[in-house]
C-alpha positions as CSV (number, residue, x, y, z in Angstrom):
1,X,23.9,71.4,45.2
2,X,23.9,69.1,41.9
3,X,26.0,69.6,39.5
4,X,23.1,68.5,37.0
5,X,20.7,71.3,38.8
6,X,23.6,73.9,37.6
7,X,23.6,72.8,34.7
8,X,20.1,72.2,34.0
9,X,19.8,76.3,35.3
10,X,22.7,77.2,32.8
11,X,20.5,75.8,29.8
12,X,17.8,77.7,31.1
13,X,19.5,81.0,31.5
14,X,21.4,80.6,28.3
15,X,18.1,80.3,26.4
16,X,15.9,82.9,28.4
17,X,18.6,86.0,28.9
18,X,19.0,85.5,24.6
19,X,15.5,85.5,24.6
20,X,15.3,88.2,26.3
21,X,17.8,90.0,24.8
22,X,16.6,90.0,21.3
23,X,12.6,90.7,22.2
24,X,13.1,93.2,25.1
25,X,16.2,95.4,24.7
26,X,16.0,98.7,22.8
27,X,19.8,100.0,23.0
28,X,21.5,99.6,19.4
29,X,24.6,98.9,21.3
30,X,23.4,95.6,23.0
31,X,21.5,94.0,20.0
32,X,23.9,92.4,18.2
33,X,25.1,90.8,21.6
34,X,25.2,86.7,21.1
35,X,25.0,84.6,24.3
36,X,27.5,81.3,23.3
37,X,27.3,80.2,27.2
38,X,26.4,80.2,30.3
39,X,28.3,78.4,33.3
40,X,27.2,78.6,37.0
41,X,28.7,78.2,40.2
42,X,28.1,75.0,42.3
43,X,25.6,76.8,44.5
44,X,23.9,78.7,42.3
45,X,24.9,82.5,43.3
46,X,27.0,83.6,40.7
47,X,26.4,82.9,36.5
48,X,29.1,83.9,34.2
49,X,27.4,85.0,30.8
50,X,29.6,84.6,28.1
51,X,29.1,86.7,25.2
52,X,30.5,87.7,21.2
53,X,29.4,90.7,19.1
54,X,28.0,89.7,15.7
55,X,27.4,92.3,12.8
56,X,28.5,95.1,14.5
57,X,31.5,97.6,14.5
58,X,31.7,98.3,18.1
59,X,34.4,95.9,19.8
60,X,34.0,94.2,23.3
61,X,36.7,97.0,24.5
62,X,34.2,99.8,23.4
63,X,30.9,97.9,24.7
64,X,31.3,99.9,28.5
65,X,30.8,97.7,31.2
66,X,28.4,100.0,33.5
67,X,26.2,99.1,30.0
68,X,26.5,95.7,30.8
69,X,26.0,95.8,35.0
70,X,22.7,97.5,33.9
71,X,21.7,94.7,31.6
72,X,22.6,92.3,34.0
73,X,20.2,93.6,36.5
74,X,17.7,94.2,34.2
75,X,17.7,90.7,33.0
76,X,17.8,89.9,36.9
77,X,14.9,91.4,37.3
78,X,12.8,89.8,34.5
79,X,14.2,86.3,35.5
80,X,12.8,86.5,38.8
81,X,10.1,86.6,37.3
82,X,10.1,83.4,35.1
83,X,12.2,81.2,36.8
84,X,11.0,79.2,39.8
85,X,14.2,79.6,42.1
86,X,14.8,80.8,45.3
87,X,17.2,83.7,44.3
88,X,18.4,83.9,40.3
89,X,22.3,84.5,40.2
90,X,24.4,87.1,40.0
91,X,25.1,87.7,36.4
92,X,29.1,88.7,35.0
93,X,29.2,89.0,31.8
94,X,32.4,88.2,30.1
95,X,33.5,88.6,26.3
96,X,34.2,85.0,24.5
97,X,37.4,84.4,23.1
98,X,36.8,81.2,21.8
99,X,35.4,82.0,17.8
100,X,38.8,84.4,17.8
101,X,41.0,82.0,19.3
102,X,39.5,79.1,16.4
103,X,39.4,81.6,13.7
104,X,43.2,82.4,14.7
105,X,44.4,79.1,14.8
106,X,42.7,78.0,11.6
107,X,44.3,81.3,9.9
108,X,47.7,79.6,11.3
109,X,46.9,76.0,9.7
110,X,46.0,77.1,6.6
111,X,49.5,78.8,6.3
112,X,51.1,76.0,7.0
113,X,49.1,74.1,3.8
């Protein structure tokens, strides 16, 4: 498989699952979930959907996981039905680090000042 098909699918399912998120899903729990990325494997079978919490006070360690295999087939489902694959991927979801990492190291330079 391409690398640029992967990619082109990870735009795709970036865009569509927040899409889908913010116009389909009722749970209060899962609508402040923000999709930063979306990188999948080199045949297509797996997608790991990366994901922060914004506005809320629940943290990524209270957010339960079975909530989030749920979603992920849910959004499975309704990606079948727009996408114009063979078989959509498997979807993991998996908390982003990243904003805390940058917010923790600019915390740390501006200490230093």
């Amino acid at each position: 498989m391409s690398s640029i098909r992967a990619q082109k699918v990870s735009d795709f399912l970036r865009k569509e699952i927040s899409l889908l998120i913010s116009s389909e899903i009722n749970d209060p729990r899962l609508k402040n979930l923000n999709i930063t990325a979306v990188e999948v494997s080199a045949d297509i079978s797996q997608a790991s959907v990366f994901y922060t919490l914004i506005n809320t006070e629940v943290s990524h360690e209270e957010l339960n996981p079975a909530i989030l295999e749920k979603l992920s087939g849910m959004l499975r489902s309704r990606l079948s039905k727009i996408m114009n694959i063979r078989r959509v991927p498997k979807l993991n979801f998996r908390f982003d680090r990243s904003i805390e990492y940058s917010s923790n190291i600019e915390k740390l330079l501006n200490k230093i000042k």
